[in-house]
N, CA, C and O atoms as CSV, one atom per row, in Angstrom:
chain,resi,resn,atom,element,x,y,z
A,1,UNK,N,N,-34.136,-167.993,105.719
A,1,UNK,CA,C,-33.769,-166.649,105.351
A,1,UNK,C,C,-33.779,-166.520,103.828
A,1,UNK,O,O,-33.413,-167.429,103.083
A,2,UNK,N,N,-34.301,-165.116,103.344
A,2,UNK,CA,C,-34.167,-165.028,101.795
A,2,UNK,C,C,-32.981,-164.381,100.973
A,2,UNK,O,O,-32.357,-163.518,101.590
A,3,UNK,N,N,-32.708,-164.560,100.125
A,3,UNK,CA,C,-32.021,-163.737,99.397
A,3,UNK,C,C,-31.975,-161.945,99.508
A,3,UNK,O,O,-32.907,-161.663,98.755
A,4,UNK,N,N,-31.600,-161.043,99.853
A,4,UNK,CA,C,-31.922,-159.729,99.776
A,4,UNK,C,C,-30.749,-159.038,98.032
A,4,UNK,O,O,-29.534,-159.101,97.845
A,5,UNK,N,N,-31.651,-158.581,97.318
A,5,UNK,CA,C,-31.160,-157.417,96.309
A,5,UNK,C,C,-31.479,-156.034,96.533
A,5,UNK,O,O,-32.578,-155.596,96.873
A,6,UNK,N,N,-30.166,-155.222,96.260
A,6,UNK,CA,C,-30.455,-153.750,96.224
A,6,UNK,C,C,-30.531,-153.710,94.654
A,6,UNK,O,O,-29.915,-154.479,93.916
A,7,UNK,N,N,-31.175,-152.938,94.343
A,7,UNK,CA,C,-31.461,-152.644,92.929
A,7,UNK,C,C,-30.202,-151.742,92.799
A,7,UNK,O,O,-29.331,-151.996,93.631
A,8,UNK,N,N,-29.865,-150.499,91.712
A,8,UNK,CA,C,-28.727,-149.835,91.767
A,8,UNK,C,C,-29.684,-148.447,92.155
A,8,UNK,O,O,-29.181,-147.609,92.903
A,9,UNK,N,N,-30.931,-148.258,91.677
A,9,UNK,CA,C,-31.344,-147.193,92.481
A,9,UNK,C,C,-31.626,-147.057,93.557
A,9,UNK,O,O,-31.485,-145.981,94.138
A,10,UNK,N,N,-31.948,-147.775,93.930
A,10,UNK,CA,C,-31.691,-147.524,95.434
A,10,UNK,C,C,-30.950,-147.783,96.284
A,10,UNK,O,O,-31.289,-147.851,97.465
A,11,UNK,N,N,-29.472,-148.035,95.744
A,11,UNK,CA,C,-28.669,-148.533,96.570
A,11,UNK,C,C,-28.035,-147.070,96.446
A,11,UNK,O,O,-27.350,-146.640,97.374
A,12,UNK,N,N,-28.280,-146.250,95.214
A,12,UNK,CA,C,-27.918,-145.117,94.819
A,12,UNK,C,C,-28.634,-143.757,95.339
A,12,UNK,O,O,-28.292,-142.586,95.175
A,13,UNK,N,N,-29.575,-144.230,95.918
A,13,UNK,CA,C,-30.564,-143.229,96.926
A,13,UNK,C,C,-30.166,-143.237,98.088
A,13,UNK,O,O,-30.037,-142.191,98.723
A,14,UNK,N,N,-29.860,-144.584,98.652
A,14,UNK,CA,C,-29.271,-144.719,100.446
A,14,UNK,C,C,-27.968,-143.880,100.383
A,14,UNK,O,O,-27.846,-143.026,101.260
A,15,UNK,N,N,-26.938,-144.011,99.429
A,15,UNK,CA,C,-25.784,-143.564,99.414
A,15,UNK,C,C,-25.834,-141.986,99.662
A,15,UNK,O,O,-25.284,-141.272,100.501
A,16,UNK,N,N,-26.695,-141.724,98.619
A,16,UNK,CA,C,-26.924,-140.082,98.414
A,16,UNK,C,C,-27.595,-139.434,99.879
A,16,UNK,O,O,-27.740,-138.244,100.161
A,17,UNK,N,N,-27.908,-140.510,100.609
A,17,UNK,CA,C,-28.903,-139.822,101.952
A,17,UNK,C,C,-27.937,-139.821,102.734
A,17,UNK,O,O,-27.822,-138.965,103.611
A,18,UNK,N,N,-26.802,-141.095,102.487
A,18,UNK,CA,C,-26.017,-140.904,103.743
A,18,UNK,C,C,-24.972,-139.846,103.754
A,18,UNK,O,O,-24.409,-139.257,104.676
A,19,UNK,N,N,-24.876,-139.776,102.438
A,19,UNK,CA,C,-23.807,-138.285,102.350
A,19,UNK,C,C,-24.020,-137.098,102.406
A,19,UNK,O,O,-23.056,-136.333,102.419
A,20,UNK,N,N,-25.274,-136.623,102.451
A,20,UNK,CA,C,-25.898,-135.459,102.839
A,20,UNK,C,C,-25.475,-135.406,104.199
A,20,UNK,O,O,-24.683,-134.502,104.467
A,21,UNK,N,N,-25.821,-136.161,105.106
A,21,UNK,CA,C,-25.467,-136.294,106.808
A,21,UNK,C,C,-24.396,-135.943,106.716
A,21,UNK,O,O,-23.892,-134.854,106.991
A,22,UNK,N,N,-23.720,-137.394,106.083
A,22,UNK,CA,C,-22.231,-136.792,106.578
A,22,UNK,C,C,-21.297,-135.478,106.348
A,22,UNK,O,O,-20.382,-134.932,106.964
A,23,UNK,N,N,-22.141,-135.219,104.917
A,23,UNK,CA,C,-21.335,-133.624,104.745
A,23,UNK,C,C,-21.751,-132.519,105.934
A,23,UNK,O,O,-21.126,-131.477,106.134
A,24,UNK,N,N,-22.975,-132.972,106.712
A,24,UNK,CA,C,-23.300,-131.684,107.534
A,24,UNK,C,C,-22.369,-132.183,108.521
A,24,UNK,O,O,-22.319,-131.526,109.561
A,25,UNK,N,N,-21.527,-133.324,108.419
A,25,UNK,CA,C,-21.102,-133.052,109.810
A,25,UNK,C,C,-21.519,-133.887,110.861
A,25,UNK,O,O,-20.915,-133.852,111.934
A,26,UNK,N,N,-22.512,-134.660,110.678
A,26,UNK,CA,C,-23.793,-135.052,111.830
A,26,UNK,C,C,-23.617,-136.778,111.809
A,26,UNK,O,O,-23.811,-137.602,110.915
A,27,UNK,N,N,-23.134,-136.915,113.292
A,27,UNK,CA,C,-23.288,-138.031,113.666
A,27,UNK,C,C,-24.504,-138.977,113.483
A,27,UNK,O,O,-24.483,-140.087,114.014
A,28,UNK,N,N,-25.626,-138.541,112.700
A,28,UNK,CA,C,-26.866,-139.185,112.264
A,28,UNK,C,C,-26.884,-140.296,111.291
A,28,UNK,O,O,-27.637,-141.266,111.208
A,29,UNK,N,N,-25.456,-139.772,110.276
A,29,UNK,CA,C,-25.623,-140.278,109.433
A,29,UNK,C,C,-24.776,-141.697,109.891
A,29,UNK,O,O,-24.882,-142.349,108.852
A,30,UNK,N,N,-24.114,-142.425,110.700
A,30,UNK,CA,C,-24.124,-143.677,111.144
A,30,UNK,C,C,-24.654,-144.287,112.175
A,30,UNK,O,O,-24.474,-145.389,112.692
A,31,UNK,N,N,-25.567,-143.095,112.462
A,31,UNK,CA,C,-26.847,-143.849,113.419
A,31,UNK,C,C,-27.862,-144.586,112.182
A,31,UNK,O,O,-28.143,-145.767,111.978
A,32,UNK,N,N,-28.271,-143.279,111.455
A,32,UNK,CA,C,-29.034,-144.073,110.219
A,32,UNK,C,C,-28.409,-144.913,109.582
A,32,UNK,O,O,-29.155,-145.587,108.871
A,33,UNK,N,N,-27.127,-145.235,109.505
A,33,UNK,CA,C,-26.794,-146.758,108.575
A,33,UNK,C,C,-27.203,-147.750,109.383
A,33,UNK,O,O,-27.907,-148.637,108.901
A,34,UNK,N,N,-26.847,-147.779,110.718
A,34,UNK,CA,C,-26.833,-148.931,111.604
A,34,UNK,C,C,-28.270,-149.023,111.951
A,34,UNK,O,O,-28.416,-150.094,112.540
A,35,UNK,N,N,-29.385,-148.403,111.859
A,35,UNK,CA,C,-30.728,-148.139,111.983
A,35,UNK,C,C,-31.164,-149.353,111.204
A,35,UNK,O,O,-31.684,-150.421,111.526
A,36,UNK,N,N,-30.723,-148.754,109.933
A,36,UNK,CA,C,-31.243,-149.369,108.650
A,36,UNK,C,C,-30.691,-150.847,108.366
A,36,UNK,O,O,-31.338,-151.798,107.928
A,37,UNK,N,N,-29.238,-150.806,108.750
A,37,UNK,CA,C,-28.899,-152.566,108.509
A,37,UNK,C,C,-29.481,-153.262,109.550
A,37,UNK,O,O,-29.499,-154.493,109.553
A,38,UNK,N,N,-30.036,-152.486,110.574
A,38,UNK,CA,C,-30.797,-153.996,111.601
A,38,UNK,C,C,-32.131,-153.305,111.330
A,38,UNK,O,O,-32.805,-153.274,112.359
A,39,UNK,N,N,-32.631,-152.837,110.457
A,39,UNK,CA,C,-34.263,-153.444,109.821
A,39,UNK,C,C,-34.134,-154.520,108.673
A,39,UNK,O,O,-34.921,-155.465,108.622
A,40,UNK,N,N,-33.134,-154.352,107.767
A,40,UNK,CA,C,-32.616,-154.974,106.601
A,40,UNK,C,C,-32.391,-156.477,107.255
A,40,UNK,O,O,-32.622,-157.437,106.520
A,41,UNK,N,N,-31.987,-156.695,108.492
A,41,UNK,CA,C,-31.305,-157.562,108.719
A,41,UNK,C,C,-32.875,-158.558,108.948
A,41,UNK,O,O,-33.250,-159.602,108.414
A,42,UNK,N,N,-33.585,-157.547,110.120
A,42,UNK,CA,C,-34.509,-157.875,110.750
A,42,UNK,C,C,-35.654,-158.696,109.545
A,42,UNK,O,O,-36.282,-159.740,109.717
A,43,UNK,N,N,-35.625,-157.607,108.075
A,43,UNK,CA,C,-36.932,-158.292,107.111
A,43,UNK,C,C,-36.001,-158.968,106.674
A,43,UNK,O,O,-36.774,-159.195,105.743
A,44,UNK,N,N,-34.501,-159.893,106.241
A,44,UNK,CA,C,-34.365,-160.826,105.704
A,44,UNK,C,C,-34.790,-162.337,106.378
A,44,UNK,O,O,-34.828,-163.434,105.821
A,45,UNK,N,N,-35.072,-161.996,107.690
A,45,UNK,CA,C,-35.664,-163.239,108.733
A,45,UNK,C,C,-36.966,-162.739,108.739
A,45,UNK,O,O,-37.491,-163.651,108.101
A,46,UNK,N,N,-37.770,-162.057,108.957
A,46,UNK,CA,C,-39.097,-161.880,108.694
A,46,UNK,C,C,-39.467,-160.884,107.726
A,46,UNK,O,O,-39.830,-159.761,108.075
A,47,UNK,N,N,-39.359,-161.398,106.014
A,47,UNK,CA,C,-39.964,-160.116,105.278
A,47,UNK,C,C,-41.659,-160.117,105.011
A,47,UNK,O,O,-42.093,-159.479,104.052
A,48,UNK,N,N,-42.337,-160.664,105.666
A,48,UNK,CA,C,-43.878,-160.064,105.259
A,48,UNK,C,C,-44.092,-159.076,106.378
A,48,UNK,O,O,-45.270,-158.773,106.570
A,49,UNK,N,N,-43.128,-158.475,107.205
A,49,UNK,CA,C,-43.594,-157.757,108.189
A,49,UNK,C,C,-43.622,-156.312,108.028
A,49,UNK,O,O,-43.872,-155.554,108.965
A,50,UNK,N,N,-43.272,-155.785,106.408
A,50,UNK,CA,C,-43.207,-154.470,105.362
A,50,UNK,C,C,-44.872,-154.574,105.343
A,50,UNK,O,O,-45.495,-155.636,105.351
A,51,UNK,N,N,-45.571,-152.973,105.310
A,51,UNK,CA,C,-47.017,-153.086,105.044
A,51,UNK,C,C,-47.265,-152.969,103.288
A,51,UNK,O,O,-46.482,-152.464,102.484
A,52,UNK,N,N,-48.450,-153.531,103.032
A,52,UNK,CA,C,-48.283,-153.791,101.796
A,52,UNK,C,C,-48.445,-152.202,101.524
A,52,UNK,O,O,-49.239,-151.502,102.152
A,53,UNK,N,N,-47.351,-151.596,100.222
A,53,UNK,CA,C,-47.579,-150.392,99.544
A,53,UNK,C,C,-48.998,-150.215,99.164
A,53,UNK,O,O,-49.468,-150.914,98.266
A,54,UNK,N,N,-50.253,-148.672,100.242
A,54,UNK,CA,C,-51.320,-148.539,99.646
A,54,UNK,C,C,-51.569,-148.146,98.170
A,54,UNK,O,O,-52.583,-148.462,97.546
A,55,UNK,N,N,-50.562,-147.442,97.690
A,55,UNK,CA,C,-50.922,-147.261,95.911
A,55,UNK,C,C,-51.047,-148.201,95.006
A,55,UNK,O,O,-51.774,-148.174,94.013
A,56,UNK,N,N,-49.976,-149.459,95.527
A,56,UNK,CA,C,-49.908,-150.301,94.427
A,56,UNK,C,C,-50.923,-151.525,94.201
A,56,UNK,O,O,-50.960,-152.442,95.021
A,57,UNK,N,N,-51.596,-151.515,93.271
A,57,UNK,CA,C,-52.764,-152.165,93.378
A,57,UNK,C,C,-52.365,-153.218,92.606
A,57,UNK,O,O,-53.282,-153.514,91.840
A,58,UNK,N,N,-51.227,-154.048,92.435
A,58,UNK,CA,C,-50.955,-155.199,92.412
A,58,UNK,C,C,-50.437,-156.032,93.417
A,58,UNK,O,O,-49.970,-157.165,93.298
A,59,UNK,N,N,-50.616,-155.120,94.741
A,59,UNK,CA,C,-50.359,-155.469,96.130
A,59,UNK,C,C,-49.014,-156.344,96.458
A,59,UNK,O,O,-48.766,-156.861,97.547
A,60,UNK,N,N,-48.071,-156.407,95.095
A,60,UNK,CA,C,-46.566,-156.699,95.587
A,60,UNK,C,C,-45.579,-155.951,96.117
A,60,UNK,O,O,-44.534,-156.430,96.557
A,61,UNK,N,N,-45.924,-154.488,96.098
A,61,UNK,CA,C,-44.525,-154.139,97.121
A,61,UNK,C,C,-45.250,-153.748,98.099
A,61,UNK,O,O,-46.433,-153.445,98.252
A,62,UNK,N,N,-43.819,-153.843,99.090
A,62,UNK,CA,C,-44.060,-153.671,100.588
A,62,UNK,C,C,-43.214,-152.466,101.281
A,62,UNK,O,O,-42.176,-152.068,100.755
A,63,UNK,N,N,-43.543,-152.098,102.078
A,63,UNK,CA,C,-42.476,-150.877,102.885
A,63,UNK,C,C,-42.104,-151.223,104.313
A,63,UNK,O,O,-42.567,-152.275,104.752
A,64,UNK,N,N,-41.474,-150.623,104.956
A,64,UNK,CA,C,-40.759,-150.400,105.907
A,64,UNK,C,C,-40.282,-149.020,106.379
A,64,UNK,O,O,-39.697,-148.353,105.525
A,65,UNK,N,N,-40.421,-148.537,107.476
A,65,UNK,CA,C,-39.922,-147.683,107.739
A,65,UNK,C,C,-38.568,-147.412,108.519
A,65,UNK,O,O,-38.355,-148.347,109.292
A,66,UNK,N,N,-37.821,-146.673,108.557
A,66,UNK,CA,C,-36.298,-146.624,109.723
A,66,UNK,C,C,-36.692,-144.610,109.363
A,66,UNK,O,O,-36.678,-143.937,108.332
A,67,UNK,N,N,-37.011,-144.280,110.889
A,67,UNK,CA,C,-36.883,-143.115,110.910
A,67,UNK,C,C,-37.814,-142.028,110.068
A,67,UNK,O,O,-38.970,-141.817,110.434
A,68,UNK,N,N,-37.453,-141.601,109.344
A,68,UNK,CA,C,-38.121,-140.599,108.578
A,68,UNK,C,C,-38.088,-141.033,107.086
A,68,UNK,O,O,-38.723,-140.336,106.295
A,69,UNK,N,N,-37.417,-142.107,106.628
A,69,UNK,CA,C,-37.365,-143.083,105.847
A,69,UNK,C,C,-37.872,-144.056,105.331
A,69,UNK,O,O,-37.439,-145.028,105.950
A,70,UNK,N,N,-38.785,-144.497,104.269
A,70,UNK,CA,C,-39.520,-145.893,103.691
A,70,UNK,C,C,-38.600,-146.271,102.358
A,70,UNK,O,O,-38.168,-145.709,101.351
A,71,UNK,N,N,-38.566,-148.100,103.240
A,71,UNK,CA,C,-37.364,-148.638,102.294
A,71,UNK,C,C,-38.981,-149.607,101.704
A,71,UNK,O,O,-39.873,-150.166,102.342
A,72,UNK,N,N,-38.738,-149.423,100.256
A,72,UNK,CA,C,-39.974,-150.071,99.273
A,72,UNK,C,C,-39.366,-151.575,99.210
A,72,UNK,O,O,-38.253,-151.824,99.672
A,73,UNK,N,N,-40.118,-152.470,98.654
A,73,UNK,CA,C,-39.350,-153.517,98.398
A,73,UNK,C,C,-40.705,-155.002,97.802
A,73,UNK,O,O,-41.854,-155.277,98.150
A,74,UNK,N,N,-39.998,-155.426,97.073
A,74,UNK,CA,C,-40.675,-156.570,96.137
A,74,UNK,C,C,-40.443,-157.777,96.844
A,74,UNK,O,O,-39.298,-158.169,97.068
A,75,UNK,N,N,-41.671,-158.525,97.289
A,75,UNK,CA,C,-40.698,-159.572,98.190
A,75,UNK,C,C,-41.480,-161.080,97.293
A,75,UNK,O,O,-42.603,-161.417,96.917
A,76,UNK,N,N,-40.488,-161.470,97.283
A,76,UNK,CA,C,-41.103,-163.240,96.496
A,76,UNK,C,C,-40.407,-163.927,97.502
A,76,UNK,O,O,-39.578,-163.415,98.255
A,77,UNK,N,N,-40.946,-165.692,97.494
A,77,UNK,CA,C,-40.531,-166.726,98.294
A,77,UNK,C,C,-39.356,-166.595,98.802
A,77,UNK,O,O,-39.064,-166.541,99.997
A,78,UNK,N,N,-38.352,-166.520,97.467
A,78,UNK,CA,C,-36.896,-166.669,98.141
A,78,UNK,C,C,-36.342,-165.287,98.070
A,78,UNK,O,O,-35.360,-164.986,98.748
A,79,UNK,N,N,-36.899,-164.478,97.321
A,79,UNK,CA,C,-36.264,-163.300,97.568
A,79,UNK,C,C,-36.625,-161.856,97.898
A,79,UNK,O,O,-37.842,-161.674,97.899
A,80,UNK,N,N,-35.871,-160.755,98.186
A,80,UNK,CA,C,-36.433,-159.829,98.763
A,80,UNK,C,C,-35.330,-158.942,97.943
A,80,UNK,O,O,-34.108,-159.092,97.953
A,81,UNK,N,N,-36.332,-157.697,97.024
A,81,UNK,CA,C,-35.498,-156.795,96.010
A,81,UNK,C,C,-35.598,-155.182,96.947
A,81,UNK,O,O,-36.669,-154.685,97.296
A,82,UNK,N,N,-35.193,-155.001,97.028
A,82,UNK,CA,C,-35.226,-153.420,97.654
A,82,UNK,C,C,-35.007,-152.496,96.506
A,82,UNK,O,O,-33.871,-152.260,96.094
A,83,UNK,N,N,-36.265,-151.878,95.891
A,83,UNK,CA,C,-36.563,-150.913,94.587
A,83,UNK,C,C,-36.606,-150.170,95.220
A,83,UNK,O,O,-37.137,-149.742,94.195
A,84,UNK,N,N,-36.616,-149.018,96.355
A,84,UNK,CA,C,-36.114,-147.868,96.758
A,84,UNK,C,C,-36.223,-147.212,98.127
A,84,UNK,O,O,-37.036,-147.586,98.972
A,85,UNK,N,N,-35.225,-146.056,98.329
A,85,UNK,CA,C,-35.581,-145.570,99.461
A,85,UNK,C,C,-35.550,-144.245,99.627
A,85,UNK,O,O,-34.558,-143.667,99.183
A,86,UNK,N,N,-36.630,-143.428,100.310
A,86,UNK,CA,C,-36.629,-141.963,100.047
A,86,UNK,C,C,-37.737,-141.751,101.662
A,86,UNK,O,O,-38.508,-142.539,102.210
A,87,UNK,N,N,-37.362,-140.428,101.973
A,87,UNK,CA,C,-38.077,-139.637,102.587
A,87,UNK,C,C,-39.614,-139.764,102.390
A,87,UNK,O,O,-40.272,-139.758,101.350
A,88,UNK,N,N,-39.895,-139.851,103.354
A,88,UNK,CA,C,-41.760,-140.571,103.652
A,88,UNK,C,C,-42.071,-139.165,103.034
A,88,UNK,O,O,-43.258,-139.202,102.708
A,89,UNK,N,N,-41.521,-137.907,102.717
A,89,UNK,CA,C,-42.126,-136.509,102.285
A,89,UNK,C,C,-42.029,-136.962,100.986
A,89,UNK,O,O,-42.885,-136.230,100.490
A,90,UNK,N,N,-41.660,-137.561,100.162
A,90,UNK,CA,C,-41.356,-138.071,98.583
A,90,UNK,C,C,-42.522,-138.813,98.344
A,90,UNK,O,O,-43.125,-139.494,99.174
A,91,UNK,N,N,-42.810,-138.642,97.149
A,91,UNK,CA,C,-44.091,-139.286,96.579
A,91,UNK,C,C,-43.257,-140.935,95.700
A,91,UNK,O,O,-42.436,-140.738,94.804
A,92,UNK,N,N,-43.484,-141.865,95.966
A,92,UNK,CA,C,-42.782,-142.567,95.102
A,92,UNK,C,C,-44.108,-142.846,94.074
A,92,UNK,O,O,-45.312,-142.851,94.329
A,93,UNK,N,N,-43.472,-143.045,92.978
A,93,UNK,CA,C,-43.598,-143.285,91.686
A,93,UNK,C,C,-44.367,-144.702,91.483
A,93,UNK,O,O,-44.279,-145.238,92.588
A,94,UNK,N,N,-45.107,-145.608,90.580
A,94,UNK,CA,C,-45.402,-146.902,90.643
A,94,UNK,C,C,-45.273,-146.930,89.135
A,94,UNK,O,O,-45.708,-145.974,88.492
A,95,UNK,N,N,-44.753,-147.874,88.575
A,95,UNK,CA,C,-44.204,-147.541,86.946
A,95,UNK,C,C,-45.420,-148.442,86.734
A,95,UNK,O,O,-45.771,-148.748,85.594
């Protein structure tokens, strides 16, 4: 098993998604936590199973999906960084 890091942005993006739910009210929003910690759980025992990000043409990050959701992520030998998560409608960025 590898190491997993949340970066602070995106630990600061999941937060912000889950509180949108919960302000409506909507039992979604701890379906989507528990969604998401058993994919999280799932790529710290198998992380090459994220498809490699098509934009990034240094072919190191990888994605995952939970729902309507792509969690990005940098994966090396021992570790696995999670650089962000947003709505598959969001364009992410490649610095």
């Amino acid at each position: 098993m590898v190491t997993l890091i949340w970066t602070a942005p995106a630990l600061q993006k999941l937060e912000e998604i889950l509180e949108y739910y919960e302000l409506q009210k909507s039992d979604y929003c701890y379906i989507l936590k528990e969604r998401i910690d058993e994919k999280i759980e799932l790529l710290k025992n198998f992380p090459q199973i994220g498809r490699i990000v098509p934009e990034d043409k240094s072919k190191q990050l990888r994605e995952i999906f939970v729902d309507s959701y792509q969690i990005i992520y940098l994966f090396s030998e021992n570790s696995i960084k999670i650089v962000s998560v947003l709505h598959f409608k969001q364009n992410f960025k490649i610095k």
